[in-house]
LUMVEXPA-103879 format. One record per residue (C-alpha): residue number from 1; z, y negated, x. Coordinates in steps of 0.5 Angstrom, whole numbers, padded with zeros to 4 digits. Layout:
NUM,Z,Y,X
...
***
This chain:
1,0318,-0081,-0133
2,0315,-0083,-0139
3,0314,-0091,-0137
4,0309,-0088,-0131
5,0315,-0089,-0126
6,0316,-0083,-0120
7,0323,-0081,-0118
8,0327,-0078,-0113
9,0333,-0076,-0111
10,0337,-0076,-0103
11,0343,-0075,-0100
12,0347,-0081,-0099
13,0350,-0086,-0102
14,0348,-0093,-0101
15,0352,-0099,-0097
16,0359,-0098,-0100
17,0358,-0093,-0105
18,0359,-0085,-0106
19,0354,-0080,-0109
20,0347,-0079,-0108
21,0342,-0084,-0110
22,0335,-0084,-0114
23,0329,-0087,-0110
24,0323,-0090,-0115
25,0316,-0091,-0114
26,0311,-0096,-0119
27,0305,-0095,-0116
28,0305,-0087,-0117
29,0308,-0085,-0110
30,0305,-0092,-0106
31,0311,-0094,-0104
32,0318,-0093,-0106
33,0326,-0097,-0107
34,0332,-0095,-0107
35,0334,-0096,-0114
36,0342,-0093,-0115
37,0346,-0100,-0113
38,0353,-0097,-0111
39,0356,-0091,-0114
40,0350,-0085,-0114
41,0352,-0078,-0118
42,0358,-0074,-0114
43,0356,-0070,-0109
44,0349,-0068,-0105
45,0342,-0064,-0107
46,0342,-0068,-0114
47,0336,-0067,-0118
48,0335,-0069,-0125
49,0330,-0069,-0132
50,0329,-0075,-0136
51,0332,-0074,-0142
52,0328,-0076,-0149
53,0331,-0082,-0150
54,0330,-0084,-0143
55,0335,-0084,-0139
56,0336,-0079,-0134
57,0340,-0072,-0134
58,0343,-0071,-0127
59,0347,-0065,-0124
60,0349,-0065,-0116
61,0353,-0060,-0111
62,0360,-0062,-0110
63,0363,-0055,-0110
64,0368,-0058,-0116
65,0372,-0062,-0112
66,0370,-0069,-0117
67,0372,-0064,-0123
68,0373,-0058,-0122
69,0366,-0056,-0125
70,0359,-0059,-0123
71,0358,-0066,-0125
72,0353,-0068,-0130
73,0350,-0075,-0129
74,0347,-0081,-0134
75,0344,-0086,-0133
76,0341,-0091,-0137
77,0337,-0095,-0133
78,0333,-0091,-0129
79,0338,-0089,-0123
80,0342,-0096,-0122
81,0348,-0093,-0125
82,0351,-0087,-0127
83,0356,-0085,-0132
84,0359,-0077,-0129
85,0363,-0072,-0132
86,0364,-0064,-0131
87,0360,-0060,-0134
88,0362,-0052,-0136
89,0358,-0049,-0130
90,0361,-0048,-0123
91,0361,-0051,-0117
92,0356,-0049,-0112
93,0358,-0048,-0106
94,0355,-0049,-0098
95,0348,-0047,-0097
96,0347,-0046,-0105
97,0343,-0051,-0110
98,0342,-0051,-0117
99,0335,-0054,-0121
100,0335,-0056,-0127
101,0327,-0058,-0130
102,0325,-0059,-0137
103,0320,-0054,-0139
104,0313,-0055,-0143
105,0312,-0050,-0150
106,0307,-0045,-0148
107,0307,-0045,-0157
108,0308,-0051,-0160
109,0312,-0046,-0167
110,0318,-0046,-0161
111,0320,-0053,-0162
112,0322,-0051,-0170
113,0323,-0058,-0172
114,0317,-0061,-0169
115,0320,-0067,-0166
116,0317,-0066,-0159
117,0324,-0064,-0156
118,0322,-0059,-0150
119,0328,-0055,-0147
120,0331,-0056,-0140
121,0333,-0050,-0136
122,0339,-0050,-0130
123,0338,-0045,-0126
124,0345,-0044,-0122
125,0349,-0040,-0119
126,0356,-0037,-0121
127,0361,-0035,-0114
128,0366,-0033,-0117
129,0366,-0029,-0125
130,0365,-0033,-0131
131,0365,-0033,-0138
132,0358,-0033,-0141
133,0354,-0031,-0148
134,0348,-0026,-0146
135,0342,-0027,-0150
136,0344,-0022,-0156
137,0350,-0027,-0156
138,0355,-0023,-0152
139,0360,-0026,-0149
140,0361,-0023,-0141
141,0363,-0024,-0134
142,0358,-0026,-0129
143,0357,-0027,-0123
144,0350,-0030,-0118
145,0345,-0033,-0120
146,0345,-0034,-0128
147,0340,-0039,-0132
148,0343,-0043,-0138
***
């Protein structure tokens, strides 16, 4: 994270909570705490980015079952708690994960505003066909692994 700070995500949810949960390390991985104190993103394998602002972007597998989509989650206090909406990508199902990182510009006339913005990338999967803009800007079925 841009204060120094590590995180990582688990499956399970703290006493009397749901979700998964976001673990934080300040000494650079030495040690690390639970950081989410009840109510975690839906579902299993989060993982997440930190968006510019500081806030962390989170995406989960819980097969559509909390909003018919994935869930995105926020968080704006380094994982304590989180604020979950449906996305308008799938539900991953049963031994299917989704990544979702933030890229670094290989050429700096890729970020067109110059504001330092870098673009984050969801690699997932599409089990059943969805309607989706290709890279010329059509709009298509697909189905299996996509990039978004």
């Amino acid at each position: 994270m841009k204060d120094g700070s590590l995180i990582s995500f688990s499956d399970g949810a703290t006493e009397d909570g749901s979700g998964s949960t976001v673990n934080i390390s300040n000494d650079g991985g030495m040690s690390w705490k639970v950081n989410t104190l009840k109510d975690g993103p839906p579902g299993i394998h989060t993982n997440g980015v930190e968006l510019n602002d500081g806030s962390i972007l989170t995406i989960s597998r819980d097969k559509g079952e909390t909003f018919g989509t994935m869930p995105f989650s926020v968080s704006n206090d380094h994982g304590k708690t989180f604020t979950s909406t449906g996305s308008e990508f799938p539900g991953i199902g049963t031994v299917q994960r989704s990544v979702l990182i933030r890229l670094e510009y290989s050429d700096q006339d890729l970020d067109p505003d110059k504001k330092g913005r870098k673009p984050i990338l969801l690699i997932s999967m599409a089990n059943d066909s969805i309607i989706a803009n290709d890279a010329n800007g059509v709009s298509r079925y697909i189905s299996g692994a996509f990039a978004a």
